[in-house]
N, C-alpha and C positions, 0 to 999 in steps of 0.2 A: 199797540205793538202786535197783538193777536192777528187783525185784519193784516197788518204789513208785513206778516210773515209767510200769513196765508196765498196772500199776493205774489209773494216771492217763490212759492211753494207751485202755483200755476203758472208763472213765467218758465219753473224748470220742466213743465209738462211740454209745452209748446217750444220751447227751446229755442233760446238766443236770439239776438236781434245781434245788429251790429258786425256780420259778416264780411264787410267790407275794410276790415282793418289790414292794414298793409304787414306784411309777414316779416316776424324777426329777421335782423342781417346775422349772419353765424357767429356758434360764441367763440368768444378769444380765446385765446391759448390760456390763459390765466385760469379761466371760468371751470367751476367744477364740472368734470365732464359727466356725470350722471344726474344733471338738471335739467338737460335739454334734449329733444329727441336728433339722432342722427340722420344726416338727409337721405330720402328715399324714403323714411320710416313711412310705417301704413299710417292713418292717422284719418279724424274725425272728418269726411267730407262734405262739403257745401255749408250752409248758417248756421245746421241744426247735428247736433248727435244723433238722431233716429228718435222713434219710438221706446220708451223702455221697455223690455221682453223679462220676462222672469225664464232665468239660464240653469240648468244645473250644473254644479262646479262638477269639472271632473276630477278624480283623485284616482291615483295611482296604488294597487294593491295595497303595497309595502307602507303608504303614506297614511293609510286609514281608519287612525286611529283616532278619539275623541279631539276634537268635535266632527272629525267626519266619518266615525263608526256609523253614521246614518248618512241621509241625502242631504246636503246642504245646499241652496238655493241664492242668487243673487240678483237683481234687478238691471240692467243693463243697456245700452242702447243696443235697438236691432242690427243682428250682425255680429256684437262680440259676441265673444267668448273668455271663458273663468274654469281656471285649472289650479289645483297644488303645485306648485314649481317643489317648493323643499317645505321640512319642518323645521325649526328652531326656535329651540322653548325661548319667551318672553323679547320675542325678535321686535329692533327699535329702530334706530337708525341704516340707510344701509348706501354704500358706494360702489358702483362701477368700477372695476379695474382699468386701465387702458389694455391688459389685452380680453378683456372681456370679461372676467368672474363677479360675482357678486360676493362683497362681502358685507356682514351685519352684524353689528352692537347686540353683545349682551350684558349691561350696565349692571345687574345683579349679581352675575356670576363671572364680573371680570374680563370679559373673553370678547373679542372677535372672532366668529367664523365665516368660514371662505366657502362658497358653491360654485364646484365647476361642474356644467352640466348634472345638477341635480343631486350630486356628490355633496357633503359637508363636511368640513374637514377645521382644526382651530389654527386659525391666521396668528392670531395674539394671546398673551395670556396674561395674571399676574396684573392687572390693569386694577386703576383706580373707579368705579363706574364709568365704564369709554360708552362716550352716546355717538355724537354726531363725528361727519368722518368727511374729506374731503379732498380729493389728490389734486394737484395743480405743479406746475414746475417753476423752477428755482435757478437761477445762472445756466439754464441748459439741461436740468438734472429733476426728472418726475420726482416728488414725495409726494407720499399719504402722512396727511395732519389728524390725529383725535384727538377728542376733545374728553378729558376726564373731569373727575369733577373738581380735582385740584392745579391743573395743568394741561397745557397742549403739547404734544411732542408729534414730531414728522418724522421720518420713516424714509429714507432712500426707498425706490420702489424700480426693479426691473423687471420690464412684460415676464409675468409666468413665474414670479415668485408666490410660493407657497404657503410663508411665512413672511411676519416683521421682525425687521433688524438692524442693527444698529441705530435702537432711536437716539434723538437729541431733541431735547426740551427746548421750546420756544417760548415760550413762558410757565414761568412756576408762582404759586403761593396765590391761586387763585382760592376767594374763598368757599370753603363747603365744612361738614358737621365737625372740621378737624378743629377750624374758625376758634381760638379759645372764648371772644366774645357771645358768641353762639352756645357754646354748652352742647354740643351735637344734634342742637333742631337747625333743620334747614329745608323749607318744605320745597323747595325748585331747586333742587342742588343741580341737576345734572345741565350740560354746559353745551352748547350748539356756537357753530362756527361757519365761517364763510373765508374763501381766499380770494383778493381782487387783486393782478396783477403782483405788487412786492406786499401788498398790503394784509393779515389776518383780523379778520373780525371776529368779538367775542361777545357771547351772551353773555351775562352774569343776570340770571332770575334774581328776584326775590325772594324772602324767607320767610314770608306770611301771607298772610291773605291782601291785609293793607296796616302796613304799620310805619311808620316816622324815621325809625331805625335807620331800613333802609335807606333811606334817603342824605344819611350825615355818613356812612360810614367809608373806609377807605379799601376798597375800593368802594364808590358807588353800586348797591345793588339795584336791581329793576333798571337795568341800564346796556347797553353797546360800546365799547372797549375797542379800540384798535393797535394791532403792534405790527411793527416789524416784522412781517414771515420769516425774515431771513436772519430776525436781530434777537433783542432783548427785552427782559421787561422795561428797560429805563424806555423805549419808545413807545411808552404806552400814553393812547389818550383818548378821553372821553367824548366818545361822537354823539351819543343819545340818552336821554334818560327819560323817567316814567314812563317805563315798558316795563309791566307787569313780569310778564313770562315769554319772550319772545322762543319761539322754538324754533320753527323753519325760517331760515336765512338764508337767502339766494340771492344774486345776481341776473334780472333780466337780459337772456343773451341778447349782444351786439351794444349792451349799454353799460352805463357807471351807477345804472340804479339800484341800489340795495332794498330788497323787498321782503318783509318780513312777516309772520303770523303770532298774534300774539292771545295764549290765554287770559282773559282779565275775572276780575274779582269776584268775587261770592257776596250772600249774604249783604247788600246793599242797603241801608236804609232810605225810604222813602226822603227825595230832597227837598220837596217845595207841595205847597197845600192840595197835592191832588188827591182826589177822593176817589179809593184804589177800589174797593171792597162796595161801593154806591152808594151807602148809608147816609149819603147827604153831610155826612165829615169828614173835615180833613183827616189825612193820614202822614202827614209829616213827621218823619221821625222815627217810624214805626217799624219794623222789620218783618214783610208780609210777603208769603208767598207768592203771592198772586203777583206781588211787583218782582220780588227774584228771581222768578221762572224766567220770564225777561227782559230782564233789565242786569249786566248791562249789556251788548254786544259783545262779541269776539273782536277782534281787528286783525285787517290787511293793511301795513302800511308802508308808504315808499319812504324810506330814515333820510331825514337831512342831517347834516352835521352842525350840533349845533342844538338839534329840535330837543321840546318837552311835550313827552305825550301823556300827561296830564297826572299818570298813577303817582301815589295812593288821595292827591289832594280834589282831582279832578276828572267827572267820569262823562263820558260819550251821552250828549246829547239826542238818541235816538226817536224821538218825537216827530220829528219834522224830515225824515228821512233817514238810510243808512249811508248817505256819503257825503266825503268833506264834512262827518261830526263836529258840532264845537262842543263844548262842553258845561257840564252841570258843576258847582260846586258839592265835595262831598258831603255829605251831613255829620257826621261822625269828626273828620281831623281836617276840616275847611270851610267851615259852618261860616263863617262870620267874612272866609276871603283873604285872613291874615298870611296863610302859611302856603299862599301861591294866588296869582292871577289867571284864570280858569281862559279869561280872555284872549290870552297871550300864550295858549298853550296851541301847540301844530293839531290842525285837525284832522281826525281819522279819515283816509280814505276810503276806505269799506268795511262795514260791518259785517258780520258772519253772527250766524243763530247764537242765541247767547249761552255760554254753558256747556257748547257743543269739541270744546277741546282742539283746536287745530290743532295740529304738533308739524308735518313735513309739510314742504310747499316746492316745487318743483315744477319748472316749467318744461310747457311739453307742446312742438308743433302751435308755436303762436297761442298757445293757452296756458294756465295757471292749475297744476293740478295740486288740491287741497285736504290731504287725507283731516276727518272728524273722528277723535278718539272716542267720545262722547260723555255725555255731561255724568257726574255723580252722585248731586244729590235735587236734580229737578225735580219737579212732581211728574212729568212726564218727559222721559227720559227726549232728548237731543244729542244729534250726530249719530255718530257711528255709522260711518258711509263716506266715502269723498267726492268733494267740491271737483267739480269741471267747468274753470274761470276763463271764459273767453276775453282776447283781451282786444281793444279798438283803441284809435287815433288819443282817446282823452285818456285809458288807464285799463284797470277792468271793467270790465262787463257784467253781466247779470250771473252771478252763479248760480250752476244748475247741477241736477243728478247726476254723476257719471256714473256709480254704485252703492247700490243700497241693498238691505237684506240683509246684515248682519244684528239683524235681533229679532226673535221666529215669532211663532204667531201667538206667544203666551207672553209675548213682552220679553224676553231673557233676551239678553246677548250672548252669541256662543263667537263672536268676534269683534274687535276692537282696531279698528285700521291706524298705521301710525306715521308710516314715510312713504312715498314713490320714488322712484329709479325707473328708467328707460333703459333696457334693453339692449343689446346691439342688433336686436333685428325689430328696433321701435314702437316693441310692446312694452306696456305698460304692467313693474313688479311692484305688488305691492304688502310691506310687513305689515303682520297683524299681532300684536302680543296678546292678546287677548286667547287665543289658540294657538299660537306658536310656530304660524305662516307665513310662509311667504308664496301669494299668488299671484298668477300670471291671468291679466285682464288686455284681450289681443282683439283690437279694434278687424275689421274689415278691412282686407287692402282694395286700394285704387281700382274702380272698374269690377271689381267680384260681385 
C-alpha cells in the first residue's frame, strides 16, 4: 500500500494522462447549480494542471486575523492564485445563489451565512445543525433545500433575497442525537443531500465506527434514502446501503449519475495471515498501526440503486489496485462470511488515501474537484488539501494535487478544507473550517 501510494503521489507530479475525454454536455436545470463550472469559466488547460508553485495567499487587511496574522502559503498549479474571499467561523457546506452569492453552513452554531461581494451577513437562523445545501426548481419555482440533522426543508428562493423564508419541511424525523434509541451518541449526525430532477437524495451516515445497529435500524443508517422533492416522507425509498459516511453527493452534469465520497472506517483489524510488522508471523486479528495508517481506502463511488457497499460487514480490497475494489471480509462482525457475502457487494470505484476525510465533491470544467478534510488519528497525518479528478471516457482519472499547504512546516495544520463551489466568474471557492475560510483559488484564464 506504501509503494501504491507513493506511485500515486508521482503520478500527481507529472499530472494526468487521459486528456482526451470528451467534455461534459451542460447540467440540467434540475442539477445543483454550484457543482459545475459555468461556460466561459477560466479552467485547467491542455492534459496537465502546470507545475505546482508555492503561492502566497493573499489576505485583505481587515481579514487578518489567526491563522493569517502571519504569511500563509499554498502549493498550486502554475498560474493560480489564492486569496481570502471571506471569514466564517467553522465554515462547511456552501451553495451558489442563482443570482450569484455565496452562501455557507454553520452546523454548530445553527446558522447559514450569505456573502455578497465579501460582505457576511446571516441567511438563516434557529437551524437544527444545517450542513449541506442545494437550490434546484420545483413546478417553475427556484428553492434552496438544507439538510439538518433532523430534517430537509426548502425555502422559496427569489434572485437577491437576503434571507430564508417560508420554509416547508420535505421530510421530517430523520434520525440524529434526538433518536431515543441513540441516547444522544451519533458520531455522523450531520446530513448531505442532492436534487435530481423531482427527486431529493439523502445521506443518513452512520453512528459508529462499524457496528450491526446500523444496519437493522428504521431508517437504515450508513445508507442513501430518496424522497419526493416536492412530496412526503411516505415516498421514501432505500437506494444504497453500506456507505459508511457518504458526504459529497453530486450529480455528474449532462448525466443521471450519482457520485458520491465516502469517509470509511477506522481502526481495522488485520483480515487474513499477512505478516504486517515482518516478524515472520501472522498478524491476523490484530489491531496494528502499521496496517491502519492504510488500510482502508476512502471511496469515490457512482450509487446504483439497489447497490451494497460493503460497510460494516465488508472492507475494499486495496491490494491489487485502487479501482473497481472487491472486497475483504471484516475480521471483527464478518469473520466467518455469515452476516453478508463480501462477493456480492458493488465494488469501489476509486479509492482516495485512506483516513484523509473527503467531505465536498464537486464537479468542475470535466473534472472532479475533492476537498481532504484530513485524517485524525494517523501516525502521519493525511489529506488536508484537495483532490483535482480528471475525468475520461471509463470514469475518473488519476487524482492529483490541485492544493496543498495547509499544514506548515512543523507538521500542524492551520487549515482543514471541506466543500468547493464555482464562482460565477469560474473560480474555484473553497470552505476551510479549520480557520474559518473561505478562499478563492483562480486558475489562469485561456491564453494569459
Amino acid at each position: 500500500m506504501r509503494k501504491l501510494w507513493t506511485l500515486l503521489l508521482a503520478c500527481s507530479l507529472s499530472l494526468v494522462a487521459c486528456s482526451d475525454a470528451p467534455k461534459d454536455s451542460p447540467e440540467s436545470a434540475s442539477a445543483r447549480p454550484d457543482r459545475s463550472g459555468p461556460a466561459g469559466s477560466p479552467s485547467p488547460a491542455g492534459p496537465g494542471l502546470g507545475r505546482p508553485t508555492r503561492i502566497k495567499v493573499a489576505v485583505p487587511p481587515a481579514l487578518a486575523t489567526a491563522p493569517f496574522d502571519r504569511d500563509r502559503y499554498l502549493q498550486l498549479p502554475a498560474g493560480w492564485t489564492a486569496s481570502v474571499y471571506a471569514r466564517v467561523d467553522k465554515a462547511r457546506f456552501m451553495a451558489l445563489t442563482p443570482s450569484g452569492d455565496l452562501l455557507v453552513s454553520q452546523p454548530g452554531a445553527g446558522k447559514v451565512q450569505l456573502i455578497r461581494a465579501g460582505a457576511v451577513s446571516e441567511f438563516a437562523s434557529g437551524l437544527r445543525q444545517p450542513h449541506d445545501m442545494v437550490f434546484a426548481p420545483l413546478n417553475g419555482k427556484m428553492y434552496l433545500f438544507i439538510a439538518e440533522s433532523n430534517r430537509v426543508v426548502r425555502y422559496p428562493y427569489d434572485n437577491g433575497d437576503l434571507q430564508a423564508h417560508d420554509g416547508q419541511v420535505v421530510v421530517d424525523g430523520l434520525p440524529d442525537t434526538s433518536t431515543p434509541e441513540l441516547r444522544g451518541a451519533y458520531a455522523h449526525v450531520l446530513k448531505n443531500i442532492a436534487v435530481h430532477g423531482e427527486t431529493l437524495y439523502v445521506s443518513i451516515a452512520s453512528t459508529c465506527n462499524a457496528c450491526v445497529q446500523d444496519t437493522v435500524s428504521d431508517p437504515q443508517r450508513a445508507a442513501i434514502y430518496t424522497y419526493a422533492a416536492a412530496g412526503t416522507n411516505a415516498s421514501r425509498h432505500l437506494l444504497a446501503r453500506g456507505i459508511r459516511n457518504a458526504e459529497g453527493l453530486a450529480f455528474r452534469p449532462g448525466t443521471d449519475e450519482l457520485w458520491i465520497v465516502v469517509n470509511n472506517r477506522d481502526n481495522t483489524l488485520v483480515p487474513d495471515d499477512r505478516d504486517v510488522d515482518g516478524d515472520g508471523v501472522s498478524d491476523k486479528g490484530k489491531r496494528m498501526a502499521q496496517f491502519v495508517d492504510d488500510y482502508p481506502p476512502e471511496e469515490f463511488i457512482k450509487v446504483r440503486d439497489g447497490g451494497f457497499y460493503g460497510w460494516p460487514f465488508c472492507n475494499p480490497d486495496s491490494d491489487r489496485g485502487l479501482r473497481n475494489m472487491p472486497f475483504l471480509r471484516d475480521y471483527e462482525l464478518n469473520r466467518d462470511g455469515q452476516n453478508a457475502d463480501c462477493a456480492k457487494a458493488d465494488p469501489i470505484d476509486l479509492g482516495l488515501p485512506p483516513h484523509s476525510a473527503p467531505l465536498g465533491l464537486t464537479f468542475y470544467n470535466g473534472a472532479a474537484i475533492v476537498p481532504l478534510h484530513g485524517s485524525w488519528n494517523r501516525t502521519k497525518p493525511a489529506g488536508y488539501k484537495v483532490l483535482y479528478i480528471p475525468w475520461t471516457a471509463a470514469g475518473p482519472g488519476e487524482p492529483v494535487d490541485l492544493a496543498t499547504g495547509f499544514v506548515d512546516d512543523a507538521g500542524k495544520w492551520w487549515g482543514r478544507p471541506v466543500d468547493a463551489a464555482v464562482d460565477t466568474d469560474g473560480t474555484l471557492l473553497i470552505s476551510d473550517d479549520g480557520s474559518g475560510t473561505v478562499l478563492r483559488l483562480t486558475p489562469p484564464r485561456a491564453g494569459a
